[in-house]
ROSE-413478 format. One line per 4 residues: for each residue x, y, z of C-alpha. Coordinates in steps of 0.1 Angstrom, whole numbers, plus 2048, in hexadecimal, padded with zeros to 3 digits. Each point is the difference from the previous one (the first is absolute). Layout:
ROSE-413478
X/Y/Z  ...
end
This chain:
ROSE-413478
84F/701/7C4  81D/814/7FD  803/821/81A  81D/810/7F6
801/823/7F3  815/804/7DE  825/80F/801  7EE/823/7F5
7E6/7FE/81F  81C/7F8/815  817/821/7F2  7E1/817/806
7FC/7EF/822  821/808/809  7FF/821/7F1  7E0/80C/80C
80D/7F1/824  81D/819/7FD  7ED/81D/7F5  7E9/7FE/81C
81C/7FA/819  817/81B/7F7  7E5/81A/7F2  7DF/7F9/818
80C/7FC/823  7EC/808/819  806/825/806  801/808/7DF
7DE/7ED/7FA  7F2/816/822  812/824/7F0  7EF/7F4/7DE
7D9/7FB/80E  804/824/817  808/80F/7E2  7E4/815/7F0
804/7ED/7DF  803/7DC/812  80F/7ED/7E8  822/802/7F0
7FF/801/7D9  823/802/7FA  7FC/7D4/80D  7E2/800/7EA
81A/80C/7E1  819/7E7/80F  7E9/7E6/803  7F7/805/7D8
825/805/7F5  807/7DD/80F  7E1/7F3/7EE  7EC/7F7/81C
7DE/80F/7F7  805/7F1/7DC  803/7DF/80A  7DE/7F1/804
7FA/807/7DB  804/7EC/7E5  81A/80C/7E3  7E2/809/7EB
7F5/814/814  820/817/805  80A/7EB/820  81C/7E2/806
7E9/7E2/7FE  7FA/7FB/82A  7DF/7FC/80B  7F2/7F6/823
818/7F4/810  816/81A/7F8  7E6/818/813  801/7E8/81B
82C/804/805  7FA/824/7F9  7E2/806/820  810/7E7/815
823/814/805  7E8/81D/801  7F0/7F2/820  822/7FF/80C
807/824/800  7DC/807/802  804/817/7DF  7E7/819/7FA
804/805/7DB  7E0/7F6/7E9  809/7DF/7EF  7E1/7F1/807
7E6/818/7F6  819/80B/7E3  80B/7DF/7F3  7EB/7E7/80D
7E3/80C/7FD  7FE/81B/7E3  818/7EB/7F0  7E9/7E2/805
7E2/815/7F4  815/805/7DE  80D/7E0/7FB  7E5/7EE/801
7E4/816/7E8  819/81C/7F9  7FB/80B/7DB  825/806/7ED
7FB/827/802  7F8/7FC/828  81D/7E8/804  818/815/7E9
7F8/820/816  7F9/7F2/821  81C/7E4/803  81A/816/7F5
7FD/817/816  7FE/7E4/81D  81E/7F2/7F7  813/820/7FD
7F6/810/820  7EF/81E/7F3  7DD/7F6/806  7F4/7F7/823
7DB/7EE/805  7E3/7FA/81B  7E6/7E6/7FB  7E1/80D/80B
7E8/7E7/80B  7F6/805/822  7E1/810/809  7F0/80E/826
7E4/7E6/801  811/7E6/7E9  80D/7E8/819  816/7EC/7EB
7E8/7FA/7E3  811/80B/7E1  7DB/802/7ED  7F4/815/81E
803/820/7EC  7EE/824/802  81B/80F/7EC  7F3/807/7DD
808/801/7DF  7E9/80C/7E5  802/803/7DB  806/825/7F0
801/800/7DB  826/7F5/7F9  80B/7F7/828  7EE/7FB/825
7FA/819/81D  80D/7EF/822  7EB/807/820  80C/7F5/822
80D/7F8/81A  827/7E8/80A  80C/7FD/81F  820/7FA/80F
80F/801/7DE  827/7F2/809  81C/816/7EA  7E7/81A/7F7
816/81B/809  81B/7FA/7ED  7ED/7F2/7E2  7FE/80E/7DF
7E1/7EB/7F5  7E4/7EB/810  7F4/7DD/7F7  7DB/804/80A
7E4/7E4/802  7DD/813/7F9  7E2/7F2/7F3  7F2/806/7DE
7DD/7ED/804  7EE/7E9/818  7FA/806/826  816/805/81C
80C/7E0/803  7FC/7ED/7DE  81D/7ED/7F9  7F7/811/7D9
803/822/7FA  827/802/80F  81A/812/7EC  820/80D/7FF
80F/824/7FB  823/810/7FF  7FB/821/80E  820/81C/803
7FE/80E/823  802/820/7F5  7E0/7FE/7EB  7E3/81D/805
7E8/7F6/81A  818/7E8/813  7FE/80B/823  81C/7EE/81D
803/7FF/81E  824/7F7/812  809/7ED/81B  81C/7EC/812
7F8/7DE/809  804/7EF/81D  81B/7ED/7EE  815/819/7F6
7F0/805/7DC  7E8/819/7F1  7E1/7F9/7F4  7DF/818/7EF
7E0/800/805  7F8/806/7DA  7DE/814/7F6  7F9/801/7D8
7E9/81C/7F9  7F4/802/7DC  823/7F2/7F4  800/7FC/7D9
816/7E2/7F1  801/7FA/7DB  7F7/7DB/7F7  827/7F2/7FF
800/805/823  7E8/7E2/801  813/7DE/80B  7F1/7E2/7F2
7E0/7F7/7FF  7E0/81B/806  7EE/7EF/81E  80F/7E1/7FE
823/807/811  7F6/7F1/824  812/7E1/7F8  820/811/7F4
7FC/815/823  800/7E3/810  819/7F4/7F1  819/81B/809
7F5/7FF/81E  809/7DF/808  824/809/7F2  7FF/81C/819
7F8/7E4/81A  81D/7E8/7F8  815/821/7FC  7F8/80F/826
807/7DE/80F  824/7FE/7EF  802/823/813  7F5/7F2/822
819/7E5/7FE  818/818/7FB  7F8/813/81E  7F8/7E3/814
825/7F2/7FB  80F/825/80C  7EA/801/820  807/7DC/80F
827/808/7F5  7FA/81F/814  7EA/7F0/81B  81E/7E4/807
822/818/800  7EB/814/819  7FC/7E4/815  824/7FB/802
807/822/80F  7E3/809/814  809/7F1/825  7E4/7F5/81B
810/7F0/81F  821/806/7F3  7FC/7EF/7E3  7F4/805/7DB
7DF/7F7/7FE  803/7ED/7DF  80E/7E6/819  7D9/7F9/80F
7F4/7E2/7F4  7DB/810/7FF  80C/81B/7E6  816/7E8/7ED
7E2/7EC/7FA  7EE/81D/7F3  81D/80E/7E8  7FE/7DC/7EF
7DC/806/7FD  802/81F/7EE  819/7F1/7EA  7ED/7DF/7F7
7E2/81E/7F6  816/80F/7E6  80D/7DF/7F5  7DA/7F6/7F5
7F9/822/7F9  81D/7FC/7E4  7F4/7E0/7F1  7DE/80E/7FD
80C/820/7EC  812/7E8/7ED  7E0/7EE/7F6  7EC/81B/7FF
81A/810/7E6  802/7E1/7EA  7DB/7FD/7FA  7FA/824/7F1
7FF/7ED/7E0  7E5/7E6/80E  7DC/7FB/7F4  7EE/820/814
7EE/7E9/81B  81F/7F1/80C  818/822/7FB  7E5/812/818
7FC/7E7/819  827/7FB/805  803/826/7FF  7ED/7FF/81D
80A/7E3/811  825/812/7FE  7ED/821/80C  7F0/7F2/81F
81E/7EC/80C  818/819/7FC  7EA/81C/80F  7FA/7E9/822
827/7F9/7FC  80A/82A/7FB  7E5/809/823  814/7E2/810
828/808/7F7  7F9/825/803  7EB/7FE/823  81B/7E6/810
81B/81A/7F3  7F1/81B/812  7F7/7EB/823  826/7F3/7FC
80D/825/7FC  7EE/80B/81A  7F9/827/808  81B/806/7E8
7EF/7EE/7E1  7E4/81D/807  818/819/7F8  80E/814/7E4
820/7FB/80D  801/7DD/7EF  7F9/7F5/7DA  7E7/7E3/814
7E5/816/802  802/80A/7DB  801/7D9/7F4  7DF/7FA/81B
7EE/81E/7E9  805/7F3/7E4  7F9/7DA/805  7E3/80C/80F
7F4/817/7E1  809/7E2/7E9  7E3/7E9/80F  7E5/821/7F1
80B/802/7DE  7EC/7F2/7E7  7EC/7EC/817  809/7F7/823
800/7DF/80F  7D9/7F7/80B  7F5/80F/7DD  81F/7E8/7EA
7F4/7E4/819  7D6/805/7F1  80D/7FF/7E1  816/7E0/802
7E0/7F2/80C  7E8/808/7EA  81D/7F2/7E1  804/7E1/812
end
């Protein structure tokens, strides 16, 4: 099988590569996330003037014709710089939502304005008691004449704060945990009875706990199928998955680079301490982790097209083994660093959080490792 990226992947590679080098080092990344907005849109404008958020769309759909893959480039050289900015829930995952069971109208309005820039999303999914179970759901939606009145409840909604709608999963029939009954909602932010609230992440991002109160949506705001969008859920989910890993690898390449120059000017005994055989050993460990963790996301990536069965139980194959491999790379960093790695004084610390978060979103490594199982 052929694993080289096309001459255009390779272009935004290297552009992407640049931006992130020359625009998102790390004190501007650290000025950025202290800030009281915590993001910087003017690289979210950039980032859709050099077609970046357009390109996992197909040219129907008002995109240029990438797909997966091109989200994997795109979150791996975010990893790198650990970029803040909401591709994923904005173009992964609301995108997903509307390529897959969008109706024209939805994808007319709701593309467009992904690929332009002007319109930022959050995916909604995640509920207080929900525990990774996508059809775990107390939000509700119920039919009012011409639309549905949301009730509920999302927590840690990533992006929230800077969003200007909501993809929300609430359920339309069926009990708490029916796989029927799921379905899918745009929802603007702004909307009566949409309560937030804000907070920075332990990662440098902000996140909402989201509280829909009474909120009226007409019936367009509908995404696919009433009570049967689980599957499609899923679906995005597992694009989310193969999506997050890209990101880890990304981050997981910067910290051992990091990790390895610091061994070469940190001295113990008079001598650098990358010259110790003991922490040579474990440099080429963390290495050999990201190595595996990047053939994994490559798989994992490739087989987003799959039958459902085998996309889900390489998405969490990939998930698992590159959530033991982030704890690994980013705990050996740390030890390696030393007191210094505990600090804010160096970018380590930020690459540890992060590595770290990525293992809890969308289902960590002992809930992907049930469901691997229970495929098999």
């Amino acid at each position: 099988m052929d694993f080289n990226f096309t001459e255009e992947q390779e272009m935004v590679r290297d552009g992407l590569s640049r931006l992130v080098r020359e625009q998102y080092d790390w004190e501007t990344r650290r000025g950025a996330v202290e800030s009281d907005a915590g993001w910087r849109p003017e690289i979210w404008a950039q980032l859709a003037e050099l077609g970046i958020l357009g390109m996992p769309f197909s040219e129907e759909d008002g995109g240029f014709g990438g797909g997966a893959v091109d989200a994997m480039i795109v979150m791996e050289e975010f990893g790198k710089g650990l970029v803040v900015e909401p591709f994923l829930p904005t173009v992964v995952c609301a995108g997903g939502f509307l390529k897959h069971a969008g109706t024209d109208a939805q994808k007319e309005e709701h593309i467009g304005g992904i690929v332009d820039g002007s319109r930022v999303y959050a995916f909604a999914y995640a509920e207080p008691r929900g525990r990774y179970d996508l059809a775990d759901l107390q939000t509700t939606a119920k039919k009012d004449g011409d639309g549905y009145v949301l009730n509920g409840h999302k927590a840690v909604v990533v992006g929230a704060p800077w969003a200007s709608h909501l993809v929300v999963t609430a359920r339309t029939s069926g009990g708490q945990r029916d796989r029927d009954g799921v379905s899918v909602f745009v929802v603007a932010n702004d909307a009566k009875g949409v309560v937030r609230r804000d907070y920075p992440t332990v990662d440098g991002r902000r996140a909402s706990e989201v509280y829909f109160e009474n909120v009226s949506v007409p019936t367009d705001a509908l995404i696919g199928e009433e009570g049967g969008a689980l599957p499609l859920v899923e679906q995005v989910a597992d694009e989310a998955v193969a999506a997050l890993c890209a990101e880890a690898c990304g981050a997981m390449k910067v910290a051992h680079a990091m990790t390895v120059d610091y061994s070469r000017q940190r001295k113990q005994f008079g001598v650098p301490i990358g010259k110790f055989q003991v922490l040579q050993h474990r440099m080429v460990d963390m290495f050999t982790e990201y190595e595996q963790s990047v053939s994994m996301t490559y798989l994992a990536t490739l087989k987003l097209d799959a039958p459902e069965k085998e996309r889900k139980r390489t998405a969490s194959a990939a998930k698992v083994r590159i959530g033991q491999a982030a704890r690994f790379v980013g705990q050996e960093a740390i030890q390696i660093h030393g007191g210094m790695g505990m600090t804010d004084e160096l970018a380590i610390g930020s690459y540890f959080k992060r590595l770290t978060i990525l293992n809890s979103e969308f289902g960590d490594v002992d809930h992907h490792m049930k469901r691997h199982i229970k495929l098999a």
